[in-house]
The first five atom37 places (N, CA, C, CB, O) and aatype in JSON, in Angstrom:
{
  "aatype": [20, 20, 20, 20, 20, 20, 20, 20, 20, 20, 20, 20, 20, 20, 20, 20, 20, 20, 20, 20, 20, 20, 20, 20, 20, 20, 20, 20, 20, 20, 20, 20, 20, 20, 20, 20, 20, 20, 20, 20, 20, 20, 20, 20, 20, 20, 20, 20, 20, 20, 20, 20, 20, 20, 20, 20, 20, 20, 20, 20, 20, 20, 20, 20, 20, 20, 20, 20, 20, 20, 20, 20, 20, 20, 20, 20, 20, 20, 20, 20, 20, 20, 20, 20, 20, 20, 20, 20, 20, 20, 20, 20, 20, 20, 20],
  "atom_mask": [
    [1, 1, 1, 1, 1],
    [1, 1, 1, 1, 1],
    [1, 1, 1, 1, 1],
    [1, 1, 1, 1, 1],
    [1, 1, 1, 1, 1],
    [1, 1, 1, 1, 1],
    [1, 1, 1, 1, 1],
    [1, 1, 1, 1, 1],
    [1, 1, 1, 1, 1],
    [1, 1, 1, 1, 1],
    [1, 1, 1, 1, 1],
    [1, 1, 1, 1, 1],
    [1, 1, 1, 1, 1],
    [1, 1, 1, 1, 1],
    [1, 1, 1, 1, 1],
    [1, 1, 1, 1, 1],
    [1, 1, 1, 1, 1],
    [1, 1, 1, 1, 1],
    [1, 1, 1, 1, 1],
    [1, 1, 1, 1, 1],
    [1, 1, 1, 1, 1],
    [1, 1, 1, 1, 1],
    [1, 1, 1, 1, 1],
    [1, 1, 1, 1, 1],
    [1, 1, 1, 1, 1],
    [1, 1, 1, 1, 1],
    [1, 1, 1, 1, 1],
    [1, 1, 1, 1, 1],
    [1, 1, 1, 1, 1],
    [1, 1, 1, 1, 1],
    [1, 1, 1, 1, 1],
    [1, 1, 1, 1, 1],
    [1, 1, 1, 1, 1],
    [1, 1, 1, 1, 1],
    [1, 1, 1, 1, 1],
    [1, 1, 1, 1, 1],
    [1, 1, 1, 1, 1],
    [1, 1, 1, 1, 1],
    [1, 1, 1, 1, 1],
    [1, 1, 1, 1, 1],
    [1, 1, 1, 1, 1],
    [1, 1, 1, 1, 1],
    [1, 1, 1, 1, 1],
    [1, 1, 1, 1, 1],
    [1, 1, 1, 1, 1],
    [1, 1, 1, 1, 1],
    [1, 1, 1, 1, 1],
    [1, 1, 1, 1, 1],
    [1, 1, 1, 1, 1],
    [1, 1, 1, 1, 1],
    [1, 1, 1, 1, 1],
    [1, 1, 1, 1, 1],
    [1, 1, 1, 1, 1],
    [1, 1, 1, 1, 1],
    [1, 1, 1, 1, 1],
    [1, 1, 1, 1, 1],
    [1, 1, 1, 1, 1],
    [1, 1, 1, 1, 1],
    [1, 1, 1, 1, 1],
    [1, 1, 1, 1, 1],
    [1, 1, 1, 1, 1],
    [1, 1, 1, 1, 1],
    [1, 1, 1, 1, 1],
    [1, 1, 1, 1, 1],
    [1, 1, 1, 1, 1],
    [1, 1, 1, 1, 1],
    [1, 1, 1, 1, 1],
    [1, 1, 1, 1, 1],
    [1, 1, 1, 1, 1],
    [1, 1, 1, 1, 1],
    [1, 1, 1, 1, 1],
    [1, 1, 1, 1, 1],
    [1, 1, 1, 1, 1],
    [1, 1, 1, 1, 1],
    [1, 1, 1, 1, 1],
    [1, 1, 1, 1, 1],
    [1, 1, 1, 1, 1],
    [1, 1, 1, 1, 1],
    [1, 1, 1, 1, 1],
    [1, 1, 1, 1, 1],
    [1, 1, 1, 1, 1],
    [1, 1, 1, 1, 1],
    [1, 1, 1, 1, 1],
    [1, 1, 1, 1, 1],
    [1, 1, 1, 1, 1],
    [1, 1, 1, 1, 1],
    [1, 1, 1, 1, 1],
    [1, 1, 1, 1, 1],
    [1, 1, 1, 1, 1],
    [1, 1, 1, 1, 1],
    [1, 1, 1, 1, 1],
    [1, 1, 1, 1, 1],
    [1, 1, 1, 1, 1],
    [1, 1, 1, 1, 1],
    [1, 1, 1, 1, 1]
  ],
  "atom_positions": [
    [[-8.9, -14.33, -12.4], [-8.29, -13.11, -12.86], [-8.86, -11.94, -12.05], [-8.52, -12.92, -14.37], [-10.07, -11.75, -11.91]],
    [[-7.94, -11.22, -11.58], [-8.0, -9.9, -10.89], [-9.0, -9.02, -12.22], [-6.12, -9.18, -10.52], [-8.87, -9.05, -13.44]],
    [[-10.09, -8.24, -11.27], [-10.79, -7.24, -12.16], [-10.89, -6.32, -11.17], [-12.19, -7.62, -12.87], [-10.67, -6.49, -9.97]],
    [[-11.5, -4.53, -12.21], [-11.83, -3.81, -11.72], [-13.11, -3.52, -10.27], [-11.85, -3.46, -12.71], [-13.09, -2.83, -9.25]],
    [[-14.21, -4.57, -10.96], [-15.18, -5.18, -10.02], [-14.83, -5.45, -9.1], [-15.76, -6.09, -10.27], [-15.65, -5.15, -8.23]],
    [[-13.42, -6.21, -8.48], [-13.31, -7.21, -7.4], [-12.6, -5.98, -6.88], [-12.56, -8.85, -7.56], [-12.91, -6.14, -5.7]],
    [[-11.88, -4.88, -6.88], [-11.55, -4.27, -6.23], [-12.2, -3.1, -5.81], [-10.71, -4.23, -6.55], [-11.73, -2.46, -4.87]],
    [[-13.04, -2.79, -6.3], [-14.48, -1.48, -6.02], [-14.82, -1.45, -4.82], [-16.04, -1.72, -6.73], [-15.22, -0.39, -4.34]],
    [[-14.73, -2.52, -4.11], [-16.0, -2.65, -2.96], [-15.01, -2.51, -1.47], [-17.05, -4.58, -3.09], [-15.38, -2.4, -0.3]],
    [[-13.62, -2.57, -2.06], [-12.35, -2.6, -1.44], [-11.75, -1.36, -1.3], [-11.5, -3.39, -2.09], [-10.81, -1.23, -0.52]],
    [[-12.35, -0.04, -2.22], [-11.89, 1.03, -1.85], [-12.38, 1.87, -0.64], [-11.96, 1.61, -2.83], [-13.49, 1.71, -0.13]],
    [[-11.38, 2.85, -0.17], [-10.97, 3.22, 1.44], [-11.4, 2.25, 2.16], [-11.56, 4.53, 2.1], [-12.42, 2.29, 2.85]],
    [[-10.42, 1.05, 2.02], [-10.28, 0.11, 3.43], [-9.01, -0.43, 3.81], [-11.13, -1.15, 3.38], [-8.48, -1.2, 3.0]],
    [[-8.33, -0.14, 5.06], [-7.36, -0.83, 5.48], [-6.93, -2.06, 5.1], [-7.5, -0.89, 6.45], [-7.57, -3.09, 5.31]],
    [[-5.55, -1.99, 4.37], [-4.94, -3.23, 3.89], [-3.55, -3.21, 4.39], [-4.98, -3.37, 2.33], [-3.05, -2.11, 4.64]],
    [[-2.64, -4.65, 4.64], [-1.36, -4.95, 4.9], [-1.0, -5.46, 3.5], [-1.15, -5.93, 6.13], [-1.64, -5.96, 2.57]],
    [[0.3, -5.12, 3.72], [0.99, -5.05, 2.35], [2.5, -5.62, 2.95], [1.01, -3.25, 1.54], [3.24, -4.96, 3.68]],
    [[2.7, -6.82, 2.54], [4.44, -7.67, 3.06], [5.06, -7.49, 2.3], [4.77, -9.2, 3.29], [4.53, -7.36, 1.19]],
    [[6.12, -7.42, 2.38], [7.27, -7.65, 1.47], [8.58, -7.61, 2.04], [7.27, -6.72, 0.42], [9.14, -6.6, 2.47]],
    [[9.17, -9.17, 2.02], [10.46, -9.52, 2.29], [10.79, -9.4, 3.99], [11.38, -8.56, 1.37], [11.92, -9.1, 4.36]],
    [[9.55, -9.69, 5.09], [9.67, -9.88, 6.26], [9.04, -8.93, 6.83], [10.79, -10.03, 6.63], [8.78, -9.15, 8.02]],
    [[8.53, -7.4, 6.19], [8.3, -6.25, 6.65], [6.5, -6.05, 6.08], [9.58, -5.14, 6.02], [6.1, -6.45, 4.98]],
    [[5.51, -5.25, 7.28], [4.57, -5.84, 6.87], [4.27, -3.63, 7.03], [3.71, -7.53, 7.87], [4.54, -2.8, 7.9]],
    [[3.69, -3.56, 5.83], [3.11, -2.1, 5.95], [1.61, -1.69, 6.38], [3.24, -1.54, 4.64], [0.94, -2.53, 5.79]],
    [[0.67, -0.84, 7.1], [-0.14, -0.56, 6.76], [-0.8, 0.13, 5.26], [-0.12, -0.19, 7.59], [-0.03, 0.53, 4.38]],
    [[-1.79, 0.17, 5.15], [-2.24, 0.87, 4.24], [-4.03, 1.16, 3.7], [-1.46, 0.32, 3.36], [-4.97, 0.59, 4.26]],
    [[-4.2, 2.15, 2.5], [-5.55, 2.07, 2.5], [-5.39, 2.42, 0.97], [-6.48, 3.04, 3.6], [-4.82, 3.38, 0.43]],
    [[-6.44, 0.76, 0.15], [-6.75, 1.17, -0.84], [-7.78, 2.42, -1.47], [-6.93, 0.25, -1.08], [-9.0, 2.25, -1.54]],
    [[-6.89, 4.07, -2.04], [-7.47, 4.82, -1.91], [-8.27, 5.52, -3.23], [-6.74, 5.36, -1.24], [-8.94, 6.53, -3.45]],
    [[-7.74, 4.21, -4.06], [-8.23, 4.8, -5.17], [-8.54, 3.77, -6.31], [-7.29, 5.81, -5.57], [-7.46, 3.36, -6.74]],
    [[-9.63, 3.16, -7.02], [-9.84, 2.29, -7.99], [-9.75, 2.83, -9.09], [-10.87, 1.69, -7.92], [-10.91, 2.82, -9.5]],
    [[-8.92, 3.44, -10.09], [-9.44, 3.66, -11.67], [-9.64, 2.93, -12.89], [-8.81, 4.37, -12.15], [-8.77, 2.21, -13.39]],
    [[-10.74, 3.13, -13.35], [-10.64, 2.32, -14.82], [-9.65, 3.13, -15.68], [-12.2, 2.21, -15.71], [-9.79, 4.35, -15.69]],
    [[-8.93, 2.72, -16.22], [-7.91, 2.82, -17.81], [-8.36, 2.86, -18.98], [-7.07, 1.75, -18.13], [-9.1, 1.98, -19.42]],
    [[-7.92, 4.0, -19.73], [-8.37, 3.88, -21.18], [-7.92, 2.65, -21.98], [-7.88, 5.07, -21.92], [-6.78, 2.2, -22.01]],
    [[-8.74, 2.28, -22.47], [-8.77, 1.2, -23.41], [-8.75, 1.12, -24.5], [-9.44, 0.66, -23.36], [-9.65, 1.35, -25.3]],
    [[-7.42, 0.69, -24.71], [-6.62, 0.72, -26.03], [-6.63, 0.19, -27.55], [-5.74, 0.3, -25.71], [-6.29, 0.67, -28.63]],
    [[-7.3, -1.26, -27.0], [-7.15, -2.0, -27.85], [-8.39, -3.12, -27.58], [-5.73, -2.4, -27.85], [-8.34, -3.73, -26.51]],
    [[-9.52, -3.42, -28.56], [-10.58, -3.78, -28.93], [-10.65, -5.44, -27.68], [-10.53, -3.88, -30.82], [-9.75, -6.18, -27.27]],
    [[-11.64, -5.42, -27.53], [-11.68, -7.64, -26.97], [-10.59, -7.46, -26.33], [-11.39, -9.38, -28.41], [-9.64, -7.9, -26.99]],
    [[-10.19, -6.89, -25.1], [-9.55, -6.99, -24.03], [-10.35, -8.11, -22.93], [-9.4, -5.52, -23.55], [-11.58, -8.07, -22.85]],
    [[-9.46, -9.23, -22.03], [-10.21, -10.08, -21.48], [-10.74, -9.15, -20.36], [-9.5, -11.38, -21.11], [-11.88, -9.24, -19.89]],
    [[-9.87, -8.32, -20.02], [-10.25, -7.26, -18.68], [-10.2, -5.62, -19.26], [-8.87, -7.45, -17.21], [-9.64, -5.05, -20.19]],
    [[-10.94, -5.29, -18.35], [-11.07, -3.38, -18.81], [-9.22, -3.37, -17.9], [-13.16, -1.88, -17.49], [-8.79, -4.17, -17.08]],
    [[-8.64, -2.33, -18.42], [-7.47, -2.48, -17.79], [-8.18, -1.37, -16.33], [-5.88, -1.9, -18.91], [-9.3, -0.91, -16.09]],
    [[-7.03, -1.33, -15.76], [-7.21, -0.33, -14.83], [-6.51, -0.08, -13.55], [-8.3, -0.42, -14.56], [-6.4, -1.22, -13.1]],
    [[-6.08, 0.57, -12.86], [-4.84, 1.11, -11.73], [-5.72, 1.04, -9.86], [-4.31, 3.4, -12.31], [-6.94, 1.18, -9.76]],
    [[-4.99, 0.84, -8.82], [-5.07, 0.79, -7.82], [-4.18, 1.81, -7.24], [-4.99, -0.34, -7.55], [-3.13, 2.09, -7.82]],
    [[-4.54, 2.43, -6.06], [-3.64, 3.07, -5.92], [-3.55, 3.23, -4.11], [-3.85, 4.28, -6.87], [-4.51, 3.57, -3.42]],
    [[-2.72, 3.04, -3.79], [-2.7, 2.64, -1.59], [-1.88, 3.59, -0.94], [-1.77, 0.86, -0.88], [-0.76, 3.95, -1.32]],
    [[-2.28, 3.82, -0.32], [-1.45, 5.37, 0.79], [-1.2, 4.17, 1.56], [-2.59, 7.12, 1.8], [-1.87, 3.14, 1.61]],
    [[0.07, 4.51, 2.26], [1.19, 3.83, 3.08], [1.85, 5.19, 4.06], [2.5, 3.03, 1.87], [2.32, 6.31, 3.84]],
    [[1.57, 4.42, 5.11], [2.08, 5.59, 6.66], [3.65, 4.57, 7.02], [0.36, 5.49, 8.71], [3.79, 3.46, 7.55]],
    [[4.8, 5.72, 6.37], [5.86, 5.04, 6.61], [6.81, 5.9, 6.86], [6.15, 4.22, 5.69], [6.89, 6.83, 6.06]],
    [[7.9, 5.89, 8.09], [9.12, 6.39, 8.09], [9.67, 6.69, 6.8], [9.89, 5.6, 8.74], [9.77, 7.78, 6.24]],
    [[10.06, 5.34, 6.35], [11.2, 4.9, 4.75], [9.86, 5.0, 3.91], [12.26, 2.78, 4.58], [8.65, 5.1, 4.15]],
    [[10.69, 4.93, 2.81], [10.07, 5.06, 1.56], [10.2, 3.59, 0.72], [10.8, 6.32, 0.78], [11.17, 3.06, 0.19]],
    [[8.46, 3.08, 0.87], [8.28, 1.97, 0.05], [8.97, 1.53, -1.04], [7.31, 2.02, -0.31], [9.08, 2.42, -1.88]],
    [[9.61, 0.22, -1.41], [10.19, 0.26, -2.51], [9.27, -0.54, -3.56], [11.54, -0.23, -2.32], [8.09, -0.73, -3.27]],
    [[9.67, -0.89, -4.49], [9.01, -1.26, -5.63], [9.12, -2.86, -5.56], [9.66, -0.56, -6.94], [10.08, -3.41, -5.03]],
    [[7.95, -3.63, -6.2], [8.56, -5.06, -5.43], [6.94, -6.25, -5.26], [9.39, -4.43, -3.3], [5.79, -5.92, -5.56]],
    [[7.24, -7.15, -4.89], [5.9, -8.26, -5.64], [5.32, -7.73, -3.76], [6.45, -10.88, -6.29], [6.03, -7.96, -2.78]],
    [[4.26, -7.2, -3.68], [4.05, -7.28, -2.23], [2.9, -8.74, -2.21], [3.32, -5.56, -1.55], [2.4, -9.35, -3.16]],
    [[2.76, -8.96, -0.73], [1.36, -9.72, -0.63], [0.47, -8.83, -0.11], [1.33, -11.0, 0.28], [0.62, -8.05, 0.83]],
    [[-0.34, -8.98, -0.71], [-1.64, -7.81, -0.25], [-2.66, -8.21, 0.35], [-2.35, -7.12, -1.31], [-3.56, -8.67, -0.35]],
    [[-2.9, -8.18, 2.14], [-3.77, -8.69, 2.95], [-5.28, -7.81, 3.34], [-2.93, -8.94, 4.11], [-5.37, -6.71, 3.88]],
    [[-6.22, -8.59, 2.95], [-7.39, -8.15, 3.25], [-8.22, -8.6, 4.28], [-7.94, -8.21, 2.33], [-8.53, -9.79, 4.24]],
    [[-8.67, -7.9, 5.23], [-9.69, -8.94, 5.96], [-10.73, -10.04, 5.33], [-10.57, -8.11, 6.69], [-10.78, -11.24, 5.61]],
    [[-11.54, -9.31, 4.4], [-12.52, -10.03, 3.51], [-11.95, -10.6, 2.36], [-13.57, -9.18, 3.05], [-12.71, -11.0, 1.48]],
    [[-10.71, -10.71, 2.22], [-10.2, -10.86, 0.82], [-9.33, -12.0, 0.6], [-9.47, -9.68, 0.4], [-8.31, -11.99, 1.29]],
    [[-9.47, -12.96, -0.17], [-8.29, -13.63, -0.51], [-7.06, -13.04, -0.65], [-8.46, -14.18, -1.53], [-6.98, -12.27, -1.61]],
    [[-5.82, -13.19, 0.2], [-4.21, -12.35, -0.26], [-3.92, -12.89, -1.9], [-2.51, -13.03, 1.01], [-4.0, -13.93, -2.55]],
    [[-3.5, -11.4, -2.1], [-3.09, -11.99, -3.71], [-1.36, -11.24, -3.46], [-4.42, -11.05, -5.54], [-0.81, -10.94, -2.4]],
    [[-0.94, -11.15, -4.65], [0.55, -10.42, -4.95], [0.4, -9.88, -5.74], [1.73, -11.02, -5.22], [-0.15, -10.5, -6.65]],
    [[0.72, -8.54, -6.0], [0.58, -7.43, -6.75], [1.9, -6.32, -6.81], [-0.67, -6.8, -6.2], [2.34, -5.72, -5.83]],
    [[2.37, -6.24, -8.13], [3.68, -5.64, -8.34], [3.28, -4.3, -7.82], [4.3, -5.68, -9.9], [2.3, -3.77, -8.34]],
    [[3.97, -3.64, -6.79], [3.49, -2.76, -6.62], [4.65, -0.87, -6.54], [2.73, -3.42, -5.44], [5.61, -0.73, -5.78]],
    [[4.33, -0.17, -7.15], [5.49, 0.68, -7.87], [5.16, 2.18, -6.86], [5.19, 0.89, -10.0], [4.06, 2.72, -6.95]],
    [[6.14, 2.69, -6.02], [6.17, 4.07, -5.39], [6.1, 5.17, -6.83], [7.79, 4.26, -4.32], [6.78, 5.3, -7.85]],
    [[4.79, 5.88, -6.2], [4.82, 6.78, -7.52], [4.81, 8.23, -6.58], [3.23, 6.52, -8.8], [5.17, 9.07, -7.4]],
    [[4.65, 8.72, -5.68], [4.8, 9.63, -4.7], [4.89, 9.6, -3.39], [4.13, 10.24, -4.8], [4.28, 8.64, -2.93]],
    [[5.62, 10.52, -2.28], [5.8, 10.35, -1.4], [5.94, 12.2, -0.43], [6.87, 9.28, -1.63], [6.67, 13.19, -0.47]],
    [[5.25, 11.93, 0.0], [4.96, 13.37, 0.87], [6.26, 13.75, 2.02], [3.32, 13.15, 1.89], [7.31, 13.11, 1.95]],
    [[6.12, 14.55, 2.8], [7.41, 15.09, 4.01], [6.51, 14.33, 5.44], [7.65, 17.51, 4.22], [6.99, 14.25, 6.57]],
    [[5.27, 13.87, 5.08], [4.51, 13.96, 6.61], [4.58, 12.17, 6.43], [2.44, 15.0, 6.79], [3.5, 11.71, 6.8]],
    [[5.37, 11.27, 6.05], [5.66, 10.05, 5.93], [4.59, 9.62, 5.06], [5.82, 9.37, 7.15], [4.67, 8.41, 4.84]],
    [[3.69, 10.14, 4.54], [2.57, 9.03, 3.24], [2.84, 9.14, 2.24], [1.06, 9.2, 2.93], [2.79, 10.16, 1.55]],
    [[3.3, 7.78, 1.9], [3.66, 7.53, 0.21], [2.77, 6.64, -0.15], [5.17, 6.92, -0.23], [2.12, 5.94, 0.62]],
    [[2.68, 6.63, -1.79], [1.75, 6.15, -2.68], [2.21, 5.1, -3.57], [1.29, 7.16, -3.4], [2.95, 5.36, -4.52]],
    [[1.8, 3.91, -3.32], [1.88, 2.89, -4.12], [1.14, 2.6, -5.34], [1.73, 2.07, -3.47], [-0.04, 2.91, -5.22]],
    [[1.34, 2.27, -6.09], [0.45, 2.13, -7.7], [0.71, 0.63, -8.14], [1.18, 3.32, -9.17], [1.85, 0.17, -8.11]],
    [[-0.5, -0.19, -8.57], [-0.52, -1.63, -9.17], [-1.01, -0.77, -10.44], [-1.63, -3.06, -8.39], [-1.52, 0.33, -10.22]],
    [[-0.85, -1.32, -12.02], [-1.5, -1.04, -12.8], [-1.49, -2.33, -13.57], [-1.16, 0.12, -13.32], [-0.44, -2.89, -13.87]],
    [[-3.12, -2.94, -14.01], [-3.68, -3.92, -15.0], [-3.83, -3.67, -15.77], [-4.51, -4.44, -14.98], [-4.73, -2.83, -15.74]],
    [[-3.26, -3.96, -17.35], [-3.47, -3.87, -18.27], [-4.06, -5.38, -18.83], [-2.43, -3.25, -18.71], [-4.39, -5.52, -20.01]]
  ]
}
């Protein structure tokens, strides 16, 4: 199981992100823990968040998420902003 821990050590570092033949740069730029809602949760919940240098605008969608040091996992990953200078913002959130 994906945790907050396993992604800490991963923030501001260059990651590829695939989806459907097309491979993005990016940098995980942000780890947050999540308020916690509800008592004996197996995981603290908590959000990721990746700047993407792109012409188009990322869509929403299971990416594979490549790390140098990292096992690739897949992570639903949702456009939550997007700037005029091509960097948009991707968001995973664990609950």
């Amino acid at each position: 199981m994906l945790t907050i821990e396993h992604f800490k050590s991963f923030a501001n570092t260059p990651f590829k992100l695939e989806l459907n033949e097309a491979e993005l740069e990016a940098e995980l730029i942000k780890v947050t823990p999540l308020k916690q809602h509800l008592p004996d949760l197996i995981r603290v919940p908590f959000s990721l968040l990746f700047e993407v240098h792109s012409e188009t605008l990322p869509i929403q969608g299971n990416y594979r998420v490549k790390h140098d040091t990292m096992n690739d996992s897949t992570l639903f990953l949702v456009p939550v902003q997007s700037r005029n200078n091509g960097k948009h913002f991707l968001e995973a959130v664990f609950n």
